[in-house]
KEVEX-149870 format. One record per residue (C-alpha): residue number from 1; residue in three letters; x, y, z. Coordinates in pm, whole numbers, plus 50000, padded with zeros to 5 digits. Layout:
% KEVEX-149870
<atom NUM; ALA; <X; Y; Z>>
...
//
This chain:
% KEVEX-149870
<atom 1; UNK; <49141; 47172; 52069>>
<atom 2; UNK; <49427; 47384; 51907>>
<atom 3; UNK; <49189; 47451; 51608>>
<atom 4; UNK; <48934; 47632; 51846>>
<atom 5; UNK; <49165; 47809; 52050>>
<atom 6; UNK; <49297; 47959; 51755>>
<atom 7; UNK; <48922; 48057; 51654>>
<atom 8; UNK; <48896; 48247; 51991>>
<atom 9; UNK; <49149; 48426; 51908>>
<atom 10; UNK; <49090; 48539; 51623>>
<atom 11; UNK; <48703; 48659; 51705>>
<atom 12; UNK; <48885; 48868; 52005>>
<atom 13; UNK; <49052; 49070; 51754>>
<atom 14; UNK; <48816; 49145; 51522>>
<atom 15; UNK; <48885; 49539; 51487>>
<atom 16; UNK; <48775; 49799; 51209>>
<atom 17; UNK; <49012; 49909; 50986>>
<atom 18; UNK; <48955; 50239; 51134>>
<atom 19; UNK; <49086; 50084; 51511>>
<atom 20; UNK; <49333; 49898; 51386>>
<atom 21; UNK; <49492; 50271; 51222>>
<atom 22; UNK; <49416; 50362; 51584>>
<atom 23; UNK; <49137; 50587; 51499>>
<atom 24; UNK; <48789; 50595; 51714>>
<atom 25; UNK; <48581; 50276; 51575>>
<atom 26; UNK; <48285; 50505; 51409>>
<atom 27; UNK; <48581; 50714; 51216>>
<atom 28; UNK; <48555; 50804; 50871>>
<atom 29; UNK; <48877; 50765; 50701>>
<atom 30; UNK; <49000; 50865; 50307>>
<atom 31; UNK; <49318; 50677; 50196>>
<atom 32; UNK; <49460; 50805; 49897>>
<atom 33; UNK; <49658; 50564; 49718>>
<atom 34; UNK; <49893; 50630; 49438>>
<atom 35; UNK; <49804; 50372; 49167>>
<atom 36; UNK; <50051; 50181; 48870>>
<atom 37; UNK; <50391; 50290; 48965>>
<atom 38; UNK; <50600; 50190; 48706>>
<atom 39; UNK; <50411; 50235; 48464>>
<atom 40; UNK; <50555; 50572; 48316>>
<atom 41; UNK; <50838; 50792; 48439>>
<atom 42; UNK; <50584; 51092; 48481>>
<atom 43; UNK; <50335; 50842; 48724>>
<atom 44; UNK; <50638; 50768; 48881>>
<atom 45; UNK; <50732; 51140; 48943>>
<atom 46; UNK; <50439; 51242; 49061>>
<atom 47; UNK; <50337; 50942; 49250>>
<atom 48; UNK; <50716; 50985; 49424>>
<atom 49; UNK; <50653; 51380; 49475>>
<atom 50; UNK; <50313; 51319; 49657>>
<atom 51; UNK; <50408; 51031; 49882>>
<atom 52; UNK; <50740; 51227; 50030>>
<atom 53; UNK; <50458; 51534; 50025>>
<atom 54; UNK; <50273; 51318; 50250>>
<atom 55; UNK; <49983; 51389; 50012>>
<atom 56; UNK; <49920; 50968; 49930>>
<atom 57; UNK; <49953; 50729; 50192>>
<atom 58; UNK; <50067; 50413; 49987>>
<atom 59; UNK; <50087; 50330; 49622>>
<atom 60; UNK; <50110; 50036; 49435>>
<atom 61; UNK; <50356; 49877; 49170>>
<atom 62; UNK; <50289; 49710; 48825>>
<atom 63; UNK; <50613; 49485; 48789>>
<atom 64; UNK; <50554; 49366; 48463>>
<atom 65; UNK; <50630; 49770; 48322>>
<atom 66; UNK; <50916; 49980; 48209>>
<atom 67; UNK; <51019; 50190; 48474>>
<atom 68; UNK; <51022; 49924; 48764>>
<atom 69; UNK; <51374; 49985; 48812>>
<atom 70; UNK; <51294; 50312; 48884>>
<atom 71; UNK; <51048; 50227; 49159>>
<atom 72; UNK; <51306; 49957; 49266>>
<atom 73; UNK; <51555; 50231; 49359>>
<atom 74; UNK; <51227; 50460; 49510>>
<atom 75; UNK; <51222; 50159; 49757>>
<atom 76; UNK; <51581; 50092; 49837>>
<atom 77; UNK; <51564; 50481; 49923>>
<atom 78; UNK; <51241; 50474; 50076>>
<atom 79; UNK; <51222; 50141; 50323>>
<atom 80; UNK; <50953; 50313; 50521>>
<atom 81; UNK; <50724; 50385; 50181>>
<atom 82; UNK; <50353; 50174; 50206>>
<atom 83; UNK; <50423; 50016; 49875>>
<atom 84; UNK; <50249; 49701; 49783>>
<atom 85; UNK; <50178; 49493; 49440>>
<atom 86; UNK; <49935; 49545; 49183>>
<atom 87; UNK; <49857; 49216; 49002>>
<atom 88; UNK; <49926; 49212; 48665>>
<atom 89; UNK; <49922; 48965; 48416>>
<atom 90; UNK; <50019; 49198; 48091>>
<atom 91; UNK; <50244; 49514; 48103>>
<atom 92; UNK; <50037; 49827; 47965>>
//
């Protein structure tokens, strides 16, 4: 019984990405994303210039790399930053 409650519930909420951003459900959205943080000091620059610029929207960090410190402080800074994980096995 618990199993298909939790099954309604989950069909109620099925929203577009687009809705759940709180945009009309037909929108048309462009995310930019600032990829490998980390992985130089100069992507890491620029990535950091463009998301305080409001020109990318979230980025993603490469933990196995250099200059995570780097982004480590960028997020102690920056709680508020969309920053997420990018899976890596090797460092580049």
């Amino acid at each position: 019984m618990l199993l298909l409650l939790a099954g309604a519930g989950t069909c109620a909420q099925n929203k577009t990405v687009a809705e759940r951003l709180g945009y009309p459900t037909d929108s048309k959205l462009l995310i930019i994303h600032a990829d490998d943080l980390s992985v130089a000091h100069s992507v890491d620059t620029a990535s950091f210039d463009a998301l305080d610029k409001k020109a990318v929207t979230s980025a993603s960090i490469m933990v196995p790399c250099a200059w995570l410190t780097e982004v480590a402080w960028y997020a102690k800074d920056h709680p508020d930053a969309d920053l997420g994980l990018h899976l890596t096995l090797t460092s580049e």
